[in-house]
N, C-alpha and C positions, 0 to 999 in steps of 0.2 A: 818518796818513791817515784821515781821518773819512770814513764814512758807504761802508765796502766792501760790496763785493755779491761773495756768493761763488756761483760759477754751480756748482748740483749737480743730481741727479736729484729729481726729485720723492718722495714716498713710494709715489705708486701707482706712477710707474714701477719701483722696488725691488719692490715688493709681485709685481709683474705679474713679474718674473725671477727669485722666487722660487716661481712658482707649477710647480707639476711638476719642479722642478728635480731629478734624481736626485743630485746632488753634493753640493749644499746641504741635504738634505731630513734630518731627524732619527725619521720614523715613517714606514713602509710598511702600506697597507690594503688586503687582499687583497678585491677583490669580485666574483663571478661570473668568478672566474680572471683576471681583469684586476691589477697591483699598480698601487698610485696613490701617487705619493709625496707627502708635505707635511711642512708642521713643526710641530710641539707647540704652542709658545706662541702663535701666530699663531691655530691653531683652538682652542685655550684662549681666549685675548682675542675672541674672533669668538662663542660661545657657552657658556651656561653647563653642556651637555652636554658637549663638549668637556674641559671645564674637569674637571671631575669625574670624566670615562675618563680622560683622562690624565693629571693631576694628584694624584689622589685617592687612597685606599684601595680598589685596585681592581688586579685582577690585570691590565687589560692598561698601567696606570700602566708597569710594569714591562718591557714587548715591545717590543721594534723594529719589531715586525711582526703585524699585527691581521686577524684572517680574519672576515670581516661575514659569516653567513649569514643569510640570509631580508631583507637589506637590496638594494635593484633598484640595479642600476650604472647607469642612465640617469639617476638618480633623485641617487645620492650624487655623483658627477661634477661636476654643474649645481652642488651646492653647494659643493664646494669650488672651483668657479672665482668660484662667486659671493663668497666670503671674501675671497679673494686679487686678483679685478678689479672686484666690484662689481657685475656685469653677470651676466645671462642671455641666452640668446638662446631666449626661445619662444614667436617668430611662428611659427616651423616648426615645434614642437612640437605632436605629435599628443594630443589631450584625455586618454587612457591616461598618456603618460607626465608631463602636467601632476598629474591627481590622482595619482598616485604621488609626485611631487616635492610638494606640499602635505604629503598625508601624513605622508612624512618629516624633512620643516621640523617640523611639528606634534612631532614625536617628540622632533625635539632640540633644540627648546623655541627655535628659530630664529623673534621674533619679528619682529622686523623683516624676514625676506625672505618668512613669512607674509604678512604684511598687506601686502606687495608683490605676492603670488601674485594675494591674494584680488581687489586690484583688477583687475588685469590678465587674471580668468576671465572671459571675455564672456558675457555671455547666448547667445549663437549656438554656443558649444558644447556648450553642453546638449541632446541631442536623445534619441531611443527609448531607442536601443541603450546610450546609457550613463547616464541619468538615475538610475535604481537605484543604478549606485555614487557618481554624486554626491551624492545624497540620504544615503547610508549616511554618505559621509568628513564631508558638513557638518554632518549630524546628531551623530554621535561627535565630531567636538572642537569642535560649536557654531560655527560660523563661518556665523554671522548671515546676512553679505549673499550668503552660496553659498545659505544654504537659500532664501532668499526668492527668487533665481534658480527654483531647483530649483521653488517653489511658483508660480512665475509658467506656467513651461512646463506645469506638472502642470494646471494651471486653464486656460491657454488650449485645450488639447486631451482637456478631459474628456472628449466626446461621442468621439474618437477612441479613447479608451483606455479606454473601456466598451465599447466598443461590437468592439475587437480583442482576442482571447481571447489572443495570444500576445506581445501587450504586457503586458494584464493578471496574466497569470499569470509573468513574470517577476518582479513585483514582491517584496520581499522581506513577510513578516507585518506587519513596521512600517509600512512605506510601506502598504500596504494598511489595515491598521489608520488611521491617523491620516487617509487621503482621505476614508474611510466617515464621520469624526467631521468633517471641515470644512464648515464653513458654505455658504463661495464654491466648491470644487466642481461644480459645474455641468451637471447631469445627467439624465434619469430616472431618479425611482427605482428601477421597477423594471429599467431597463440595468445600474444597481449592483447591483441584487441577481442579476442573472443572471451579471454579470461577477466578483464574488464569488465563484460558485458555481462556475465554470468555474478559479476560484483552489484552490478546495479541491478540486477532483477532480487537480488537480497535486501538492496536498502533504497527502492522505488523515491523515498522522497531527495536524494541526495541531488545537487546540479554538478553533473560533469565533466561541463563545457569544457575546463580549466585542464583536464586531466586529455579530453580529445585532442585539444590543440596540441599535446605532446607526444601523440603518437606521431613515428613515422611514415607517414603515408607514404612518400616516394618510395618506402619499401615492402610495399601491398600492390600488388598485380592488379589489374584491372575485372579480370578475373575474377579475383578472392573479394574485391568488394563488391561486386553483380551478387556472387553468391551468398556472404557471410555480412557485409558489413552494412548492404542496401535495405535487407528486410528489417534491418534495429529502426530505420528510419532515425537515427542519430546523426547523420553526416550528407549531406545532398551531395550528387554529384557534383552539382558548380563547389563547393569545399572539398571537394575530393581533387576536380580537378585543378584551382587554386593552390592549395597544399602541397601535392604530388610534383609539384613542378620547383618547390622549394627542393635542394637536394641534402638531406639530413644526411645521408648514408647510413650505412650497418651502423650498429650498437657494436663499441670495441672497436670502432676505425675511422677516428674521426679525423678524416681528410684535411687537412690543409689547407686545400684547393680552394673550399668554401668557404673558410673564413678570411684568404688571403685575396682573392681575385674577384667575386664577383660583385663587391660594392663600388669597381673602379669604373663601370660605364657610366654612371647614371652621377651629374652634380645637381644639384642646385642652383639656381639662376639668382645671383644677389641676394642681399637681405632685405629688398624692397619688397620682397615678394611673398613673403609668409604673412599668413593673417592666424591670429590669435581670436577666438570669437567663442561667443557666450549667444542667450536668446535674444537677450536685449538692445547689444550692439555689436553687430561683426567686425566694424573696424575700428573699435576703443582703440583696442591693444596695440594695432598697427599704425596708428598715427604718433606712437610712442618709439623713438629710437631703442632698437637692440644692439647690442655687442655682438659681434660677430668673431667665433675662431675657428679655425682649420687644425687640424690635426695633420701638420708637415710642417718642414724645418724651415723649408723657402718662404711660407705664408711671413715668417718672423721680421722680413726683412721688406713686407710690401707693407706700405702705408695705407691701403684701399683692400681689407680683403674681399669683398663683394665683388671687385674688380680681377683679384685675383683667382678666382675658384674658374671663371671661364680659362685661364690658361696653363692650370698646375694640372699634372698626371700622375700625382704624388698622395696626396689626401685622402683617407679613407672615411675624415668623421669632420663634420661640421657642429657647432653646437651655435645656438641661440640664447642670450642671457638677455632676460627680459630686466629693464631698470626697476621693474619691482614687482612682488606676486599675481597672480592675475586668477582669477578663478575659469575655465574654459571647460567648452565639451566639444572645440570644434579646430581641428588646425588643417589649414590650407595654403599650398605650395606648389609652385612650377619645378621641373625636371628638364634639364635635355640632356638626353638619351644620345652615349656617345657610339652604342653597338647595337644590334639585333636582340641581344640577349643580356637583360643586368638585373641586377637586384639592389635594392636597399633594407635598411629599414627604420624606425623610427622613436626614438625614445623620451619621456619625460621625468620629470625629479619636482617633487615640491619645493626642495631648495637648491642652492647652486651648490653643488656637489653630484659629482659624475662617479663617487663612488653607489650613488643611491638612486640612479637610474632604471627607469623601467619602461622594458622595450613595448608597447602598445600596437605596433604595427610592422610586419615586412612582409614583402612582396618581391615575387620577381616578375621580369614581364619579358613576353618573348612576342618582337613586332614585327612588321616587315615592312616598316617605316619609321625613318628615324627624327628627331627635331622634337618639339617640347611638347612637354604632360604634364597634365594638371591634375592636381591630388586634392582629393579633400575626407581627411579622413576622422572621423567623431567616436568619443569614446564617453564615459559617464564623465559629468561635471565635478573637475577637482581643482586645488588649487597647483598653479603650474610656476617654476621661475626658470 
């Protein structure tokens, strides 16, 4: 008899009567005193965490019976019905127990029901009270379209969360950190720097420094720091007046102007000229030939760039390739100053690569005398190339 049909269950139906089965079940998981029964190979086949506890070289390969501490039973549940039916159910799911179930997807390397989570986080539940821990879970395992949620909420309600001392100081150091440094942000200034301030009166032992250097001073009135920013005793006037003369602009209008024009007065005098220096010897490093390149088309075709930087009006970046690591806390350097008014500034890399650069120092300088400056400028001892 050709062409039989044999009527049986499906797999998911099987699947779905094996799921909590106590009779059937070959591993018990003890969590938050709850036991949960399943079976080995099914959550072996479902993950490659799985696979590894209980398959593996691993003491609980060995147990019939696994006690999970510090894993949330709201959290592992969801995933094992999700193995065995496919399904979740969290429309009803309170946003607490959604970022715990992420979380723990993240953990047991559960990629596929990840990237099912992550669609299914709406923007609408991101709100005050829990933004901080989304921000934290999407930041740690990188989950993209959670953070740009997260960055959407945090920017529509700038002026709300400057401006509320117990929103802002819930924040964690990070999340504080990285608002001060973004662009889109959207705020006054000085409301960041007040709401900042009302952060560290919450967590006295934290340093800073790192978070001041990012305010925009040039866009705080002279004024506003006499009144508000001089009594924190966090910022002296010589760094205010320093600072203020960098021109950041607004938050949301980042000019052009300043990142195209104003490193073009000021070169460099030669590569005889830079010293590399430590405690021990200031001119080890400079009795060592560096490589020298410009950042312009014409340098390509000069044989002498040291030669060439006094006559190009082209270059914006010089760089220094030291012939081999140098450990330093100190670099020092000539300038002549082609205007009244230029800026540079200055950066190093542990290895040679410009993608991993980091800028340690800029200045601008406004003179009324033009011809050469000497720099020397010291930062904690690292290793430089």
């Amino acid at each position: 008899m050709s062409g039989d049909i044999i009527c049986a269950e499906s797999p998911s139906e099987i699947m779905s009567k094996l799921y909590l089965n106590e009779e059937l079940c070959d591993i018990r998981f003890v969590v938050e005193g709850e036991t949960i029964a399943a079976n080995k190979a099914i959550l072996a086949a479902s993950c490659e965490y799985f696979r590894i506890q209980l398959f593996g070289e691993t003491n609980e390969s060995r147990k019939k019976e696994i006690v999970l501490t510090g894993t949330p039973k709201d959290a592992f549940k969801p995933i094992v019905k999700f193995i065995y039916t496919g399904r979740i159910e969290i429309r009803k799911m309170d946003t607490d127990h959604l970022i715990s179930l992420l979380s723990l997807s993240h953990e047991y390397q559960f990629r596929r029901l990840l990237h099912w989570l992550e669609a299914k986080f709406e923007q609408e539940r991101i709100i005050f009270d829990n933004i901080n821990k989304v921000f934290k879970i999407s930041s740690l395992y990188e989950i993209d379209s959670l953070l740009e949620k997260c960055w959407r909420f945090i920017e529509s309600n700038a002026k709300e969360i400057v401006e509320d001392k117990t929103i802002f100081t819930s924040f964690s150091f990070k999340l504080v950190d990285q608002i001060v440094c973004r662009e889109t942000f959207i705020a006054d200034e000085i409301d960041i720097f007040k709401a900042l301030m009302e952060w560290k009166k919450s967590y006295p032992e934290c340093d800073i420094t790192s978070v001041l250097a990012n305010i925009r001073w040039d866009q705080i009135s002279l004024e506003n720091f006499h009144q508000y920013v001089r009594p924190f005793g966090v910022f002296t006037d010589t760094q205010y007046i320093d600072a203020s003369v960098i021109k950041k602009g607004k938050r949301g209008n980042n000019s052009p102007e300043t990142e195209s024009s104003i490193y073009n007065n000021f070169y460099p005098i030669g590569n005889s000229n830079i010293f590399f220096s430590n405690e021990r010897d200031r001119d080890r490093c400079h009795s060592h030939p560096v490589k020298l390149y410009l950042d312009c088309e014409c340098s390509s075709v000069d044989p002498e760039p040291s030669d060439h930087m006094e006559s190009c009006q082209i270059f914006r970046t010089v760089m220094h390739d030291l012939i081999y690591p140098y450990f330093c806390k100190e670099i020092s350097f000539k300038t002549l100053q082609r205007d009244k008014k230029a800026s540079f500034s200055v950066s190093i890399s542990p290895e040679n690569d410009v993608t991993q650069m980091i800028e340690i120092y800029k200045r601008q300088v406004i003179t009324r005398s033009l011809g050469e400056f000497h720099h020397n400028i010291s930062f904690p001892k690292q290793r430089i190339q």
